[in-house]
C-alpha positions in Angstrom: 33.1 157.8 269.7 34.8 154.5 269.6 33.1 151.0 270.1 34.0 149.5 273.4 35.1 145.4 272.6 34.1 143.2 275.4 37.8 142.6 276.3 38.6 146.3 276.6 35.3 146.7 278.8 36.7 143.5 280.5 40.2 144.8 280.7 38.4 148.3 282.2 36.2 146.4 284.6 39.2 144.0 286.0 41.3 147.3 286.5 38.7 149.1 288.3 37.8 145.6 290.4 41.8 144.7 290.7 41.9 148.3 293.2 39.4 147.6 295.8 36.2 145.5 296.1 33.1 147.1 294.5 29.2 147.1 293.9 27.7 147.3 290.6 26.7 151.0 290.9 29.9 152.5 292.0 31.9 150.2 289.7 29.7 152.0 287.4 29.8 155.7 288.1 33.6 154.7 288.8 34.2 153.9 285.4 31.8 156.5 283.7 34.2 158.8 284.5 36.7 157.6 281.4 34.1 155.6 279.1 30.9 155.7 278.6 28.6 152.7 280.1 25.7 151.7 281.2 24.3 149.5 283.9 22.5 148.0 281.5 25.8 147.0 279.5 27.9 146.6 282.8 26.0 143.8 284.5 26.2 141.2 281.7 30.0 141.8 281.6 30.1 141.2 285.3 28.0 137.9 285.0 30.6 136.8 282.4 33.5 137.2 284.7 31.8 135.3 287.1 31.3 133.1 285.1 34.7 132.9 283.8 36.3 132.7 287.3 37.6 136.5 287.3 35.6 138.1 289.8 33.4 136.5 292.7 31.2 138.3 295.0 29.8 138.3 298.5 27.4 140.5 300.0 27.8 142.9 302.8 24.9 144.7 304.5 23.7 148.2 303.6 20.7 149.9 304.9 18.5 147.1 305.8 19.5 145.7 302.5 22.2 143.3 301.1 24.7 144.8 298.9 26.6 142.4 296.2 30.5 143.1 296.0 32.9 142.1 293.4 36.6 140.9 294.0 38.9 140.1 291.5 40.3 136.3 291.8 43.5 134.8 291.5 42.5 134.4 287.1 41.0 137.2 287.3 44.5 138.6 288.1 46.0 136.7 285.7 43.5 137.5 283.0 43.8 141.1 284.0 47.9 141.3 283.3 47.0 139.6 279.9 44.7 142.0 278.6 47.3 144.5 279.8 49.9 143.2 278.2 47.5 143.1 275.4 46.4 146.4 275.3 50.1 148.2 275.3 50.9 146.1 272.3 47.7 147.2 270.7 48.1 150.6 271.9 51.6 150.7 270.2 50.3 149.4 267.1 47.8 152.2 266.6 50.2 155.1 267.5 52.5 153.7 264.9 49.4 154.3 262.7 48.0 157.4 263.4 51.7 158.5 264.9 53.0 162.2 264.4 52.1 165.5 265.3 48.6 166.7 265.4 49.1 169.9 264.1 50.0 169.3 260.4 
């Protein structure tokens, strides 16, 4: 299994964000089904784009209960199409590497 950097979990989180406003628990069965993560390993990722002026939140109420949403900002957008651009390059780079047919 590959190591997750925090700018591909960023890059992933952003995405995921970028389609419609979350909470912390979908957001994270949402992306469990391509990586593996945690809550425990989501949340401080969240915090940091918060922090970072990516994402913001509000909450919206949920029975009887407040529920924290996450919506991606104007950087946040911006950052996002970086870490894309990003990621094809670095995508490219590596199929030049391992490149070729898998069945030799």
């Amino acid at each position: 299994m590959f190591v997750l950097s925090s700018q591909i979990l960023d890059l992933c989180v952003l995405a995921t964000v970028n389609k419609e406003d979350t909470y912390g628990y979908k957001l994270t069965q949402d992306l469990m089904e391509s990586i593996s993560i945690s809550e425990s390993t989501l949340y401080p990722v969240l915090r940091r784009l918060q922090k970072n002026n990516c994402l913001s939140t509000y909450d919206q109420p949920y029975g009887g209960r407040n529920r924290r949403y996450y919506q991606i900002t104007p950087e946040g957008k911006r950052q996002l199409k970086e870490y894309i651009k990003n990621w094809i390059n670095y995508k490219e780079s590596i199929d030049e590497i391992v490149g070729g047919d898998l069945n030799d």
